[in-house]
Steps between C-alpha positions, in 0.01 A plus 500: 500500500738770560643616143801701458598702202825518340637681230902452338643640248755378239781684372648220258692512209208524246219575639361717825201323674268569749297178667203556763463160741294471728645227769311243754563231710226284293563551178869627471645801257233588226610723256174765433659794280805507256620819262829491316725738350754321217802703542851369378701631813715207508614519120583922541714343819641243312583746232603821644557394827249746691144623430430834283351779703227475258422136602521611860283704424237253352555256788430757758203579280352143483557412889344835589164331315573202700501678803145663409377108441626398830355822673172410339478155650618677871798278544763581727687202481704495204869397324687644229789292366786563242667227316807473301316787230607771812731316731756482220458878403794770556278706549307319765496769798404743297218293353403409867461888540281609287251191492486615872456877458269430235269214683573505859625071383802384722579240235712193606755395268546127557827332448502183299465247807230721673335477154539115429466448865085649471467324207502174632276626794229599250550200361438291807251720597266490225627167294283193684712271317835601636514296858419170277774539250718620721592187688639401215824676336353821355641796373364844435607676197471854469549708151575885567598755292887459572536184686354184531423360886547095551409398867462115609283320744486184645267453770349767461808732613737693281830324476683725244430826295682610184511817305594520153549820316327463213137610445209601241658839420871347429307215295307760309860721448687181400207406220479870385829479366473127348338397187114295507696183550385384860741242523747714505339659813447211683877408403607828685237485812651145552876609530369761725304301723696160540785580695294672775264211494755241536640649735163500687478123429866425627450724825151386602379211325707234479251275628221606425292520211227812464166359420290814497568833354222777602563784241431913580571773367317846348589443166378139502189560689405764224541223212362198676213690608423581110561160394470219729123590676501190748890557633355520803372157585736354277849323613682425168748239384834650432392350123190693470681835639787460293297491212284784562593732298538905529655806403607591841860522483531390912340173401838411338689509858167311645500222268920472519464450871185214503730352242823525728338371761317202302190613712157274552305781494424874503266762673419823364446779716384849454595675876678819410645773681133621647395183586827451709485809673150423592633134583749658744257778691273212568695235616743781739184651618338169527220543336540124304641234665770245280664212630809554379805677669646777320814575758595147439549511134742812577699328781542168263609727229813622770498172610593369124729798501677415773534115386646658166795648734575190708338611838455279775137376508522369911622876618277710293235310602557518853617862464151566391324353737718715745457837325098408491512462887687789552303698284166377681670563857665847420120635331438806766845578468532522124208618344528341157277302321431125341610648181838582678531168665465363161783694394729399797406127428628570137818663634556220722474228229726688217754656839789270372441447086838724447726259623396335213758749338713615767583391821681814601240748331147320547346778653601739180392188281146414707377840467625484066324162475147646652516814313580349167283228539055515453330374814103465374321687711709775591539823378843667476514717834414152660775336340727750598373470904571110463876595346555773741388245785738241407845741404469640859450154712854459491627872413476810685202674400516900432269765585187574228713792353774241386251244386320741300149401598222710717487447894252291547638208205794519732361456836278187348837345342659574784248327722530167259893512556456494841233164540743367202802527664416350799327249351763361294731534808311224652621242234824619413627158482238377288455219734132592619608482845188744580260297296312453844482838689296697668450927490307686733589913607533544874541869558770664272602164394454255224555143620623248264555161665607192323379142616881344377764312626728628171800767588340851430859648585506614146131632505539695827890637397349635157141602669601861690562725158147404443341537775615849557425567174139389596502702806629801326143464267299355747555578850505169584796287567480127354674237707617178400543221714428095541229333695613454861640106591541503101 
């Protein structure tokens, strides 16, 4: 049985943890070590907005034991991850700095979506239960120090993710300054949750009604773990959870949102930040095997976007299929990887959402829509590829100087204009006149044939600008044309 050890450490916004796993194909992710260092980064952020030097100090002090743990066990493959108690820091480079001078750590500061997004793969990692109450509505609810994650399934994939600024620490600042009366409390978390939760409701969930909540979260995990010995093995009634009762200020937004929801039932989890990051080096190095497919929940969430905007479902699916094909066919050429395909597949399905706003500007408005809006799964700089990938399929694109990013960002957005462009080209009528086509390179030449009897005047008028565009990238000149006797 081939074992593999893995070691991840948390930077959150109370506490700095260390896990040991050791990961196999038989039995899974199996936690085998765990030290942790209470430290109240996230309230001295909240506060101040940046971290003393002295704390610095004691964080660089407390990871440098973790890195004599890890040493001692002889791992070499390890993460270290920073959560909101860092990532919303002024001082974060400098912070970055000297926890690298110090340990030798290149720590990765995770935005919110990459955060909620390993979350749920620890969670369908390590919870058995989650396939089977799944298929039905579900939602997973997520308590963190300044915001509050709501994500929905049905059939098992995400539909629709939610973030709502407010979390443990703003609970705990709101009660500091109130009397003992805890109605008064729940009075105030109510006003502040509601209108972001019906919101959610009106948006996504008009017809349908979440049975299942599965509840994370550090804070909550800490508590339930102290009180409620069989969580574990337990699914609860949203009566028996809503009448457990707890000092845990977060359990205030949980119980609000099984109550909004009129839930069947709920699922506590403990998966935090170590577990995920374990979750996400074994399932990307494939070391466990899950059935369920993680891309998919990102491209549904654009997809949901892109519904939210009015775009039209017939073209972007067939403009995916095309920039898929021409991905696959252009591979030698390009260089790039499945992570970048899933990008341009995102780019393709969002490439229109600004007309929403402005016919005239929608290029302007796409790449505004992308940037202000959370895609699960993707950190910011990927974000910004997808926006970048979109503005330039219809405008002129500058050199990397101009754009302000490194060479190679631009020659991989670059790259995606090019398969976009010409890939949208082929249904600029929206008609899905090439909805049965064929693509093969002969030479210096990339073939597109469509088996049609529909005019593609306006296809092959509009089709040069990108294809010499294409040529310009590639060195290969796409050609458009119809099936001969069509």
């Amino acid at each position: 049985m081939a074992v593999t050890r893995f070691a991840a450490v948390d930077i959150g916004a109370y506490n700095v943890q260390l896990k040991i796993f050791e990961i196999t194909k038989e039995k899974g992710i199996v936690k085998i070590d765990n030290l942790k260092k209470e430290m109240e980064l996230g309230s001295e952020v909240y506060r101040t907005g940046k971290l003393s030097f002295k704390t610095i100090e004691e964080l660089c002090q407390v990871l440098y034991e973790f890195l004599m743990v890890i040493k001692g066990y002889k791992i070499t493959n390890y993460a270290i991850g920073a959560t909101s108690g860092i990532r919303s820091a002024s001082n974060i480079n400098t912070i970055l700095d000297r926890i690298k001078v110090r340990t030798g750590f290149e720590v990765k500061v995770l935005s919110n979506s990459e955060q909620r997004f390993l979350s749920f793969k620890a969670v369908i990692a390590c919870e058995s239960r989650f396939a089977e109450v799944t298929n039905k509505p579900s939602a997973i609810v997520e308590v963190g120090s300044t915001s509050t994650q709501i994500s929905i399934f049905e059939d098992g994939v995400l539909i629709a993710t939610n973030n709502i600024r407010l979390g443990s620490i703003r609970i705990r600042e709101l009660i500091s300054g109130l009397s003992e009366d805890s109605s008064h409390t729940d009075a105030l978390i109510e006003e502040l949750l509601m209108n972001d939760l019906q919101t959610l409701t009106r948006l996504y969930l008009k017809d349908t009604k979440v049975e299942n909540v599965i509840v994370i979260g550090e804070i909550l995990a800490a508590d339930v773990r102290k009180n409620l010995p069989n969580y574990k093995n337990t699914i609860y009634s949203a009566t028996e959870f809503l009448s457990y009762s707890t000092k845990a200020p977060c359990m205030k937004i949980y119980k609000k949102i099984v109550e909004t929801f009129k839930a069947k039932n709920v699922i506590i989890s403990d998966v935090d930040m170590c577990d995920a990051m374990a979750a996400d080096f074994a399932l990307d190095n494939k070391k466990i095997k899950v059935a369920h497919n993680f891309d998919n929940d990102i491209l549904e969430e654009a997809r949901n976007i892109c519904k939210r905007y009015n775009g039209s479902t017939k073209h972007i699916t067939l403009l995916c299929e095309h920039t898929d094909e021409i991905f696959d066919m252009m591979k030698k050429y390009h260089g790039l990887n499945q992570r970048d395909k899933l990008m341009l597949s995102i780019a393709a399905i969002l490439h229109d959402c600004g007309k929403y706003v402005s016919m005239r500007y929608a290029a302007e408005c796409s790449y505004n829509i992308i940037m202000s809006t959370e895609i699960i799964g993707l950190s910011h700089k990927e974000r910004e590829l997808v926006a970048n990938v979109v503005k330039y399929n219809t405008t002129e694109i500058g050199d990397a100087r101009e754009l302000g990013i490194s060479n190679e960002d631009y020659l991989k957005i670059v790259k995606l204009v090019a398969i976009l462009r010409v890939s949208n080209a082929m249904d600029r009528s929206h008609k899905q006149k090439y909805k049965n086509h064929k693509i093969e390179i002969k030479g210096n030449e990339l073939h597109i044939i469509a088996n049609t009897e529909d005019d593609i005047t306006l296809e092959s008028s509009l089709f040069k600008d990108k294809a010499d565009f294409f040529e310009e990238v590639y060195g290969i000149k796409p050609i458009l044309r119809k099936k001969k006797g069509m």
